[in-house]
C-alpha positions as CSV (number, residue, x, y, z in Angstrom):
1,X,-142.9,-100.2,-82.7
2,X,-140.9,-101.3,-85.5
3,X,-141.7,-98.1,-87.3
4,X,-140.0,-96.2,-84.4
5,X,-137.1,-98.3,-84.3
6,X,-136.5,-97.9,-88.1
7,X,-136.8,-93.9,-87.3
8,X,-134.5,-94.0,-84.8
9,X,-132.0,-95.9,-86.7
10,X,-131.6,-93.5,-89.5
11,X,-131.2,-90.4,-86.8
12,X,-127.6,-89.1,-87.6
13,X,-127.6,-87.8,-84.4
14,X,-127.7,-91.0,-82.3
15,X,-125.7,-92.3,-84.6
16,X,-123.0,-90.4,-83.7
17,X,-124.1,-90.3,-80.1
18,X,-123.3,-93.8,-80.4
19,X,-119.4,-93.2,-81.8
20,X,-118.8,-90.6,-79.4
21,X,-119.6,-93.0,-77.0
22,X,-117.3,-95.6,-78.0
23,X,-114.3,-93.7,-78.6
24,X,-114.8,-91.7,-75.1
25,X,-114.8,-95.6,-73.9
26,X,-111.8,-96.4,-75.8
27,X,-110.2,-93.5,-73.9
28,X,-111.2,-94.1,-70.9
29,X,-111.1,-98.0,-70.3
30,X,-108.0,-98.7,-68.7
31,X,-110.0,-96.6,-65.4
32,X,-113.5,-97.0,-66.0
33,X,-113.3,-100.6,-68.1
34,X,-115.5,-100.7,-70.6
35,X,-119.3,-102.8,-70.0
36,X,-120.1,-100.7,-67.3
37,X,-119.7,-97.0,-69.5
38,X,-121.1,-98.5,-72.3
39,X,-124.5,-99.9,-70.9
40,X,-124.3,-96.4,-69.1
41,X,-124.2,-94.9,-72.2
42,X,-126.3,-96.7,-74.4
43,X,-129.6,-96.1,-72.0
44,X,-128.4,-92.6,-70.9
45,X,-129.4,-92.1,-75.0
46,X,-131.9,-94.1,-75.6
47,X,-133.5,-92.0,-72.4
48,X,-132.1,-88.8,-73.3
49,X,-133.4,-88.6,-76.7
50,X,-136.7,-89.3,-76.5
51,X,-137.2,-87.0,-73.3
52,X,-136.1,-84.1,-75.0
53,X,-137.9,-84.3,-78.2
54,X,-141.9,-83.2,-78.2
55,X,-144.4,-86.1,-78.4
56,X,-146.9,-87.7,-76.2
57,X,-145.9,-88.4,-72.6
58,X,-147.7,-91.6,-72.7
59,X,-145.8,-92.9,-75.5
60,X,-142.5,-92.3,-74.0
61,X,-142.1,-95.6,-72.5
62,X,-142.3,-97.1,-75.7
63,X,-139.6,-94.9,-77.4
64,X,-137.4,-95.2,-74.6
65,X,-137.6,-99.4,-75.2
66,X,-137.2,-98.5,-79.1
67,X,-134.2,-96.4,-78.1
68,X,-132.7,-99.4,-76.2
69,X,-133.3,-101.4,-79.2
70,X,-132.0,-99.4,-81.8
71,X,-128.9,-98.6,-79.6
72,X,-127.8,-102.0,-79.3
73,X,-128.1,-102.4,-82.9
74,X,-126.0,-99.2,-83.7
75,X,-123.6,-100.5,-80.8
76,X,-122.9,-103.8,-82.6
77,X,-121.3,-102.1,-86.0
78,X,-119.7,-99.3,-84.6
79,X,-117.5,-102.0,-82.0
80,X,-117.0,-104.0,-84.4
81,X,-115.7,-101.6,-86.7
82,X,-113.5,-100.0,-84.1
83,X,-112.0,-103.2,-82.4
84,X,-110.9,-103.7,-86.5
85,X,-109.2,-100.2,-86.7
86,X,-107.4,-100.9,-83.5
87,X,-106.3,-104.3,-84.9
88,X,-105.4,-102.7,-88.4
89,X,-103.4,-99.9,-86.5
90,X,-101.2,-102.5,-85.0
């Protein structure tokens, strides 16, 4: 498990999955707010992902939790990061 969450960490594509999502939120928050999109987000990824790639079917369960996992960890830098560009903008 913690191999697979290591993989999915350094997938560049997730990655910026991940920004995408927050800037879209950013964009988006005074309608939609912002919990709501990104929990939204962050499983429609870590579902999406692992769904489309080819692997076992009875492992997919287990990538979908990595997914969670590693998403939550990408989450954390990239809001932190952009609530500091907003601030430094100002």
């Amino acid at each position: 498990m913690i191999d697979l969450v290591l993989s999915q960490l350094s997938d560049v594509f997730r990655i910026g999955l991940i920004v995408a999502l927050v800037l879209t939120m950013h964009r988006t928050s005074p309608v939609t707010g912002r919990v709501l999109p990104l929990a939204a987000g962050v499983v429609f990824v870590a579902v999406l992902l692992p769904s489309t790639m080819p692997g076992a079917p009875d492992s997919l369960p287990h990538a979908i939790l990595a997914g969670l996992v590693s998403n939550l960890i990408i989450l954390v830098p990239v809001l932190v990061l952009a609530r500091w560009l907003a601030r430094f903008r100002r």
